[in-house]
Every structure is written in structure tokens, then in C-alpha cells.
N, CA, C and O atoms as a GROMACS GRO file, in nm:
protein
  236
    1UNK      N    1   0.084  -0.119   0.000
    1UNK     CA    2   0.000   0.000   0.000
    1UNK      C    3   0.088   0.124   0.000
    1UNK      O    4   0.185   0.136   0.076
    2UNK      N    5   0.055   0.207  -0.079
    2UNK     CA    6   0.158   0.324  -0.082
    2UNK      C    7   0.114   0.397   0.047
    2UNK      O    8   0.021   0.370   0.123
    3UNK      N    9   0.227   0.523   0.054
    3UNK     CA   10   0.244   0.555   0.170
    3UNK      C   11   0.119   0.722   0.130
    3UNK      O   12   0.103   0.761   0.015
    4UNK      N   13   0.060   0.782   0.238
    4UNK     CA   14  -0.006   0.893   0.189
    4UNK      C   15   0.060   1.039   0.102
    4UNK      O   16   0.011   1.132   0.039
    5UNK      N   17   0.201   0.994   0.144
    5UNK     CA   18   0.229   1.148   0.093
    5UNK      C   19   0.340   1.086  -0.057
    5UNK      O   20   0.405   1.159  -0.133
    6UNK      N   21   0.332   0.936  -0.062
    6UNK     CA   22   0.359   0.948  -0.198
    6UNK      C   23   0.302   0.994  -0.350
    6UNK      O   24   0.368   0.968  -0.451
    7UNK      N   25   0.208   1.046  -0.355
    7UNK     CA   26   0.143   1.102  -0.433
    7UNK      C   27   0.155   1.229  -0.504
    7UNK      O   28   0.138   1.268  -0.620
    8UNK      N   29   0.195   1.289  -0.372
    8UNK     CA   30   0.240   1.425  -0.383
    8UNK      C   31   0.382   1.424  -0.411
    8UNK      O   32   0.421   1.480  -0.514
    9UNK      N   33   0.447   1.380  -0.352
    9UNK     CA   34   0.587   1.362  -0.411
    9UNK      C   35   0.640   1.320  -0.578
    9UNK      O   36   0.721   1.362  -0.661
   10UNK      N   37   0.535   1.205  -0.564
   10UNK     CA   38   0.588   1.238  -0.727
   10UNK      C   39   0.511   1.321  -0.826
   10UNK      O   40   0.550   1.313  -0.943
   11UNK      N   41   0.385   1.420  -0.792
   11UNK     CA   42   0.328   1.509  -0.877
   11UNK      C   43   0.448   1.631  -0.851
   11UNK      O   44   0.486   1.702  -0.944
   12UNK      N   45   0.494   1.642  -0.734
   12UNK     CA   46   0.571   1.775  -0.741
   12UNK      C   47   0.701   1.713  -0.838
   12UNK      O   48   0.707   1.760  -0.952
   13UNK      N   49   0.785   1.629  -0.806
   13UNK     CA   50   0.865   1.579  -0.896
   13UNK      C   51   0.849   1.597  -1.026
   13UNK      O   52   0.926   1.653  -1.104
   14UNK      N   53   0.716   1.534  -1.051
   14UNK     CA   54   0.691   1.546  -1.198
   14UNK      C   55   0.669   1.749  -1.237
   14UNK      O   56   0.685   1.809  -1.343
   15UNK      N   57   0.641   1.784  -1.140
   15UNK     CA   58   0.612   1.962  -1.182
   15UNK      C   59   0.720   2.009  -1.226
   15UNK      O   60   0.734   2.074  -1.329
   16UNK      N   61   0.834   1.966  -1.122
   16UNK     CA   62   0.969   2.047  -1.123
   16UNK      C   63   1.040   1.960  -1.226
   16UNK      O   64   1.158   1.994  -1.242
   17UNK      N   65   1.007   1.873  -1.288
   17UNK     CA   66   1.127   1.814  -1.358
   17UNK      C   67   1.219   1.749  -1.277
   17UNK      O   68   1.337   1.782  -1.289
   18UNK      N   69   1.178   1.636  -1.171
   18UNK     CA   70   1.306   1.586  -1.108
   18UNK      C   71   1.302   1.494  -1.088
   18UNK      O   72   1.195   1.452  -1.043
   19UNK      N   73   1.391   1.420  -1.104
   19UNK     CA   74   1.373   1.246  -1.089
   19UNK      C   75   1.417   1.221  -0.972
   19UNK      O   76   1.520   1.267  -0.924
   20UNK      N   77   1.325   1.129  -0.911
   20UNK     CA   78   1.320   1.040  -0.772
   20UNK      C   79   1.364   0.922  -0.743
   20UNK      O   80   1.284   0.878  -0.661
   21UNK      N   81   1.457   0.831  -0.765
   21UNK     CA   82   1.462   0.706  -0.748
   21UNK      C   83   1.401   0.699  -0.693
   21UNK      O   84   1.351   0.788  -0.624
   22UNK      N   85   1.367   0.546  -0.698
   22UNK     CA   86   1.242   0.488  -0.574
   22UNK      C   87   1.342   0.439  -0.451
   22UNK      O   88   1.294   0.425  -0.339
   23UNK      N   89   1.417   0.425  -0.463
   23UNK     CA   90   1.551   0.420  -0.347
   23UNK      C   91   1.561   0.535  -0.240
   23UNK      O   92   1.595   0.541  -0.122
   24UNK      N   93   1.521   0.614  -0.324
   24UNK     CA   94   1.542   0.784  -0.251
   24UNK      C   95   1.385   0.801  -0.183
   24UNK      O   96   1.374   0.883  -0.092
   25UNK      N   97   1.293   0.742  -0.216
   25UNK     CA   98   1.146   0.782  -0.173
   25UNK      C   99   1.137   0.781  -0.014
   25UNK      O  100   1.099   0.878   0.051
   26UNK      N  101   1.171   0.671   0.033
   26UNK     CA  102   1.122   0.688   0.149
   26UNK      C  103   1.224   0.795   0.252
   26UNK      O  104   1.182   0.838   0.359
   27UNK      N  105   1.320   0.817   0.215
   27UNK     CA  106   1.360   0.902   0.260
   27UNK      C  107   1.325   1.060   0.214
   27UNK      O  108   1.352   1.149   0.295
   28UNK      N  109   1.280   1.085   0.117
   28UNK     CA  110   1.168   1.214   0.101
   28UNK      C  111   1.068   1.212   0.176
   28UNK      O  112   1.024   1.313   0.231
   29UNK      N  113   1.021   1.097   0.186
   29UNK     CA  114   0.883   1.091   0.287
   29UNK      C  115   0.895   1.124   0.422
   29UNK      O  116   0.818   1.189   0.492
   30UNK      N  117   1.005   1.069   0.449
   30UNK     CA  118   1.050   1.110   0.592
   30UNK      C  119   1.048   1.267   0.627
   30UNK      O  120   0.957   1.323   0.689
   31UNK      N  121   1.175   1.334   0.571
   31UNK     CA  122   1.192   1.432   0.563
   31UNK      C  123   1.070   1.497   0.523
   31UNK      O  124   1.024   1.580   0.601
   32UNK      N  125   1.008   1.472   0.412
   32UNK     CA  126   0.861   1.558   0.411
   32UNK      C  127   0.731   1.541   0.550
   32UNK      O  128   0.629   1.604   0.576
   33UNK      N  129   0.783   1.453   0.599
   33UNK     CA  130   0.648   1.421   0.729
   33UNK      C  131   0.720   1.519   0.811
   33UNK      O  132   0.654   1.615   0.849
   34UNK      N  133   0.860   1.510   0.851
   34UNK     CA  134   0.900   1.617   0.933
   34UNK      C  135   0.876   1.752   0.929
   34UNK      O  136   0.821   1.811   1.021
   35UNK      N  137   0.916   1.805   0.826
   35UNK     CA  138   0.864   1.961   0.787
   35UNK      C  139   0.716   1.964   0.745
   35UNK      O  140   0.677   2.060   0.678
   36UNK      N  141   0.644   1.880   0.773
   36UNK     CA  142   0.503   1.926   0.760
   36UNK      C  143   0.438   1.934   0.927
   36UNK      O  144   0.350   2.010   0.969
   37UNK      N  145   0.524   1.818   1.009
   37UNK     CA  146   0.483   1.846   1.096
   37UNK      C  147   0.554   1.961   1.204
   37UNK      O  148   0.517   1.976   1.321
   38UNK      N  149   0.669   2.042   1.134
   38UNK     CA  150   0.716   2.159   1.259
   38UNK      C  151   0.624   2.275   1.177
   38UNK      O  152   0.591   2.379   1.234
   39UNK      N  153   0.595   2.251   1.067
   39UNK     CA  154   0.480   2.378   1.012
   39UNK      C  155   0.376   2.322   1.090
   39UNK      O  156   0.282   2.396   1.119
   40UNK      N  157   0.375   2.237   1.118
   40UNK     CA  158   0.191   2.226   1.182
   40UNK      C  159   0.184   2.294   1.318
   40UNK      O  160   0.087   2.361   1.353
   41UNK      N  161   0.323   2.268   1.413
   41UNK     CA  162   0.359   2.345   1.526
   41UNK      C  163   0.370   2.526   1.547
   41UNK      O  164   0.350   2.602   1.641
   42UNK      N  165   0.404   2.537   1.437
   42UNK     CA  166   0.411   2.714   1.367
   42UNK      C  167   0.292   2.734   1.360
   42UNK      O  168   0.250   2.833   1.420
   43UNK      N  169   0.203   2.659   1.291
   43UNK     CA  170   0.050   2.737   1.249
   43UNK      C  171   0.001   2.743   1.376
   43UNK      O  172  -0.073   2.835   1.409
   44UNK      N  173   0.044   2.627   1.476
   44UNK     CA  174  -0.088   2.646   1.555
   44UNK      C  175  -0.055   2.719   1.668
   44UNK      O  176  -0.129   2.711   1.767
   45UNK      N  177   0.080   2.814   1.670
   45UNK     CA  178   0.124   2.895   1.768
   45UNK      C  179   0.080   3.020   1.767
   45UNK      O  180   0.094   3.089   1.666
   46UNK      N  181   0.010   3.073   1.894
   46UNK     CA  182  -0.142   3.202   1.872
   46UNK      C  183  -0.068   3.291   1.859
   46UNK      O  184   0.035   3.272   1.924
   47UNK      N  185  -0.070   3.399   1.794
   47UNK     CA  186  -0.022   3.511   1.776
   47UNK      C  187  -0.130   3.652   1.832
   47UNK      O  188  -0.249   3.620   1.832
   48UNK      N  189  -0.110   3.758   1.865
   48UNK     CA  190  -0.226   3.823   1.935
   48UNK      C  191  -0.208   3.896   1.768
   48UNK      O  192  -0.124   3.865   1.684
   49UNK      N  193  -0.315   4.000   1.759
   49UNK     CA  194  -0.331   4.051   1.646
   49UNK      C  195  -0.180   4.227   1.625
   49UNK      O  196  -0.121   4.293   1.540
   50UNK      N  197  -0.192   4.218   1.721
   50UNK     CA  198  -0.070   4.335   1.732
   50UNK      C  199   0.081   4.298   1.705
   50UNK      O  200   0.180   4.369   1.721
   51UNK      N  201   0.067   4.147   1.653
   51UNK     CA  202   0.235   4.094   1.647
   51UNK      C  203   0.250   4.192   1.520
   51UNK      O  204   0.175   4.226   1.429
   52UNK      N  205   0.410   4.229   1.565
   52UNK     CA  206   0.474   4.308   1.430
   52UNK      C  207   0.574   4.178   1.338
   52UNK      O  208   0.650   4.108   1.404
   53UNK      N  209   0.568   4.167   1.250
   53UNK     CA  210   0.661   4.095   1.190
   53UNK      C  211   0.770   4.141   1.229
   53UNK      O  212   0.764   4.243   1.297
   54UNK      N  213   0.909   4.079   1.198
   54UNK     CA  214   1.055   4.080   1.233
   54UNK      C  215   1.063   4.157   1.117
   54UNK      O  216   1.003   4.162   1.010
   55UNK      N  217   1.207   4.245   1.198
   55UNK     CA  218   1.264   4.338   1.094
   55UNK      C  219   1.338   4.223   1.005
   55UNK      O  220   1.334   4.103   1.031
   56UNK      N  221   1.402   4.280   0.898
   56UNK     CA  222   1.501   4.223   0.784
   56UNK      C  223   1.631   4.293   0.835
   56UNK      O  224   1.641   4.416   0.832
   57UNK      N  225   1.716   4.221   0.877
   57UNK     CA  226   1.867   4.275   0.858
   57UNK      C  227   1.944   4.218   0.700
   57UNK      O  228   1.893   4.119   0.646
   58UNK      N  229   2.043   4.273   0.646
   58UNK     CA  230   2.076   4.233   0.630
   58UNK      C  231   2.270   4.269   0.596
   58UNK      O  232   2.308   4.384   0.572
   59UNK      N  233   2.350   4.169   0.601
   59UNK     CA  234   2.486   4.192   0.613
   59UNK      C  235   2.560   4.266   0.507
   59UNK      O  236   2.680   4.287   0.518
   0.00000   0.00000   0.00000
């Protein structure tokens, strides 16, 4: 049974033009479950409506 977020992986693959071994998949999957789940931790951190965004420095 494929895994849920293989689907998406290879439609974005196929968007960008990039080839995936299937060797390499489950380690995209990984890495993609991770960064979906520290964005899920970001979204759900409350912000009051008065937050100012961060300045830009730059060097």
C-alpha cells in the first residue's frame, strides 16, 4: 500500500522536472512528514493581532 504522501511527491517531482529514485522515496517521505509536521507546530502557535513581523537585517 503506498504511503499517503507518496502522491504528492511524485506530482511535485513530476512539476519540477526531477527524478526520484524509488531508493530515494522513502527518505523524502521522511523528511517531508518532518517539515510538515514543525509547520503544523508554527501554524498552531497564537499570535495576538498586534504581532509586528521581524525586521530584515541584512549583512
Amino acid at each position: 500500500m503506498a504511503e499517503p504522501l507518496d502522491d504528492y511527491i511524485d506530482a511535485v517531482a513530476e512539476a519540477l522536472g526531477l527524478p526520484i529514485e524509488d531508493a530515494w522515496k522513502p527518505s523524502v517521505r521522511a523528511n517531508l512528514a518532518v517539515t510538515l509536521k514543525m509547520v503544523g507546530m508554527v501554524d498552531e502557535f497564537p499570535l495576538p493581532d498586534e504581532t509586528e513581523p521581524a525586521s530584515i537585517y541584512a549583512a
